[in-house]
Steps between C-alpha positions, in 0.01 A plus 500: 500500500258610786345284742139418486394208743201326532341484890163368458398227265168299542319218268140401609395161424445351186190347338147530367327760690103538363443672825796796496511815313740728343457720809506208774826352326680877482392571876701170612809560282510901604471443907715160528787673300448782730484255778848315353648861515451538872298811368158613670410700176619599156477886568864553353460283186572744214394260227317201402516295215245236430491209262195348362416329179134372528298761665285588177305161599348660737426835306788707676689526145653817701653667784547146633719571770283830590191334554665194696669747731252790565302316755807472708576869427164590657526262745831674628749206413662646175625857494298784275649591183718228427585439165352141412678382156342212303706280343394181238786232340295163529686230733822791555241786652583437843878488435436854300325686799784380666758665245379767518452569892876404482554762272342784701663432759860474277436809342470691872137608415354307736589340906233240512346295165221235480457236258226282490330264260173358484279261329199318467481234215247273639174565385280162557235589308709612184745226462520557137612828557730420742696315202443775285664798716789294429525639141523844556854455622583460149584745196178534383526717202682283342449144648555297217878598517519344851307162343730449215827520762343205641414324222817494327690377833226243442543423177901525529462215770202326375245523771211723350435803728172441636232698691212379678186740690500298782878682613630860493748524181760565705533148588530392147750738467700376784448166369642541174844690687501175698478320191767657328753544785426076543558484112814759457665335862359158617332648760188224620173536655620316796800809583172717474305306754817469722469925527084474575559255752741716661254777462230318680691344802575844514196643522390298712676634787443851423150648651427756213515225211175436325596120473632373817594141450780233382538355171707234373673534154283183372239727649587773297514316188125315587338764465254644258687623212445830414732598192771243440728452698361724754265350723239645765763477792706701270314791447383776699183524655227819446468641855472850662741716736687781586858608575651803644848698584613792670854637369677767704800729445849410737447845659078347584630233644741620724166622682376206549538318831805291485295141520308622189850626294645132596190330286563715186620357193747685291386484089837491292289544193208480321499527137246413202487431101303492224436158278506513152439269213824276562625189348486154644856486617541878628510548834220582686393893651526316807923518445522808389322624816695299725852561363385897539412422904814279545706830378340737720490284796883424445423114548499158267240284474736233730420761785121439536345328750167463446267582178151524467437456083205550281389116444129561379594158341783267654675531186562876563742363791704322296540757218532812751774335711694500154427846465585610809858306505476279764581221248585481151293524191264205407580361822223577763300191479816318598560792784166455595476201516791406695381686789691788476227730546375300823525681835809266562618605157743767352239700417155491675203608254177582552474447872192634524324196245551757211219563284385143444430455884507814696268670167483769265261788545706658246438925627711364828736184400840767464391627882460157610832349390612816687333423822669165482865599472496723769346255710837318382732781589337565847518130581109481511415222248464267761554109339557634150786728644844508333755483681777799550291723197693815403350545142200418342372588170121528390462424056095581396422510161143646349322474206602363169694632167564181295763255652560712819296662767410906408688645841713357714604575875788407689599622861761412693474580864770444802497410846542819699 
């Protein structure tokens, strides 16, 4: 298979900004990746692909990516007649703009792809809505098939599935796969906390995260509960951001100065699947996609060094690093919690604070588990780095379709 690489990645900071816009939040994401690129402009970008699920809030239903970039195009900074494609899949949209910049670039159509996600979810003076924008990550034609999944896991373990207004759905949703993995394998609250911890002390060393400080696993378990057994530590928090790539052609590179071709970062693969009502004991999309990228990229799961996984809950941590196969099934609480995925472990995850500490503007999460891991491979994650990273592997799942998330990403990139 071709080579694409990746030679400019950027993340902005993550958070509740009242005070940014759309526009202000694109501007950043579009020069610093630029900037990251050792590029002065983005004349030779052929095409851009942009990722943004929200926008409609802020009655841009449209065009999203055309209206957030045409005051740079006037302005001189993006190139005329670039083809701008939109791109929506709830918490996986970054991770598809992404996709499908690799693809471009795969296919020999294009030298130079961007991919950039975006999003603004806090809204202070619509909090209720906030909650509610949550829902439409969901099959709503037919929602009440999605409901009765859950409540016959709940009534199959007997803990009634349960929602509440004052939390998005998703997080009963997560709460009752918690449930039953902790039903079906033994798997306790406290293995769950172990992986949020982890998360946080995480975070807290990483500038970008949204939540910058330590917690304690007693911590963890203090606080406010939100859906049993998750509690507030253990879920991730409604911010804003943005996230951005540039992905070049082997033959673009090669005219690149030599200090910028040494920062590039090979991707092996990337690779995405669909969900689909499921039962409780098939694996996940999340396998599927990953056994796909472990083919192409001619590796195991033993051979990864880092991973950056989609833990909008800390539960997702322990049931993705089954479905990934870095241990065995019904075993990642125990895996977790034994510090495997610790930076001193066999296995570092979430380096960045995942979702629960770094945040979750969900247009950009896919790009900003990107930006970590190639701050991994180019030995520029400072006291989070890994030592001796050759492979690392990005898992982002979006949306819902009964047990299992509606897509799925996974991309596996290598030191270059």
């Amino acid at each position: 298979m071709k080579d694409v690489f990746l030679i400019g990645t950027y993340s902005s900071k993550f958070g509740k900004f009242a005070d940014k816009s759309y526009r202000d939040l694109v501007r950043e994401a579009y020069l610093e990746v630029l900037a990251d690129a050792g590029m002065e402009n983005g004349d030779l970008i052929d095409f851009a692909y942009f990722g943004n699920c929200r926008m409609h809030a802020v009655d841009q239903p449209l065009i999203r990516g055309q209206a957030c970039f045409i005051p740079l195009v006037q302005e001189g900074l993006f190139p005329e007649r670039v083809p701008v494609i939109n791109v929506e899949g709830a918490c996986s949209t970054a991770s598809m703009a992404f996709h499908s910049a690799w693809k471009d670039i795969l296919s020999g159509q294009s030298q130079l792809t961007l991919a950039m996600g975006v999003e603004k979810l806090f809204f202070p003076n619509d909090p209720v809505g906030m909650l509610k924008a949550f829902e439409e990550g969901m099959d709503r034609f037919t929602p009440e098939q999605t409901l009765n999944v859950y409540k016959k896991a709940g009534e199959l373990i007997g803990k009634p599935f349960e929602t509440s207004p004052d939390r998005t759905v998703f997080m009963d949703t997560y709460s009752m796969q918690a449930k039953y993995h902790m039903y079906k394998y033994g798997t306790t609250q406290r293995q769950i906390a172990f992986g949020a911890a982890k998360n946080h002390n995480f975070g807290a060393k990483n500038p970008k995260a949204q939540y910058r400080f330590e917690q304690t696993v007693d911590q963890v378990l203090e606080d406010r509960e939100v859906s049993y057994p998750l509690t507030r530590a253990m879920c991730a928090p409604i911010g804003d951001g943005a996230a951005s790539a540039l992905l070049c052609s082997e033959e673009f590179l090669k005219t690149l100065p030599v200090k910028n071709q040494g920062r590039a970062v090979r991707v092996k693969a990337s690779t995405f699947t669909g969900g689909k009502y499921r039962s409780f004991d098939e694996p996940s999309l999340s396998k599927t996609a990953a056994d796909k990228a472990y083919k192409i990229a001619g590796i195991k799961p033993e051979d990864i060094d880092v991973a950056e996984i989609h833990d909008a809950t800390a539960f997702c941590e322990i049931y993705q690093v089954e479905m990934l196969g870095f241990c065995p099934m019904g075993q990642g609480g125990v895996f977790v919690e034994s510090g495997a995925t610790t930076l001193e472990g066999d296995i570092p995850v979430n380096t960045s604070g995942g979702l629960v500490s770094k945040g979750h503007p969900v247009g950009a999460t896919g790009l900003s588990m990107i930006y970590e891991l190639a701050a991994q491979l180019r030995d520029e994650a400072g006291e989070r780095q890994v030592k001796n990273a050759e492979f690392a592997l990005q898992e982002n799942g979006g949306g819902v379709i009964g047990f299992e998330e509606a897509a799925c990403s996974v991309v596996i990139l290598q030191k270059y």
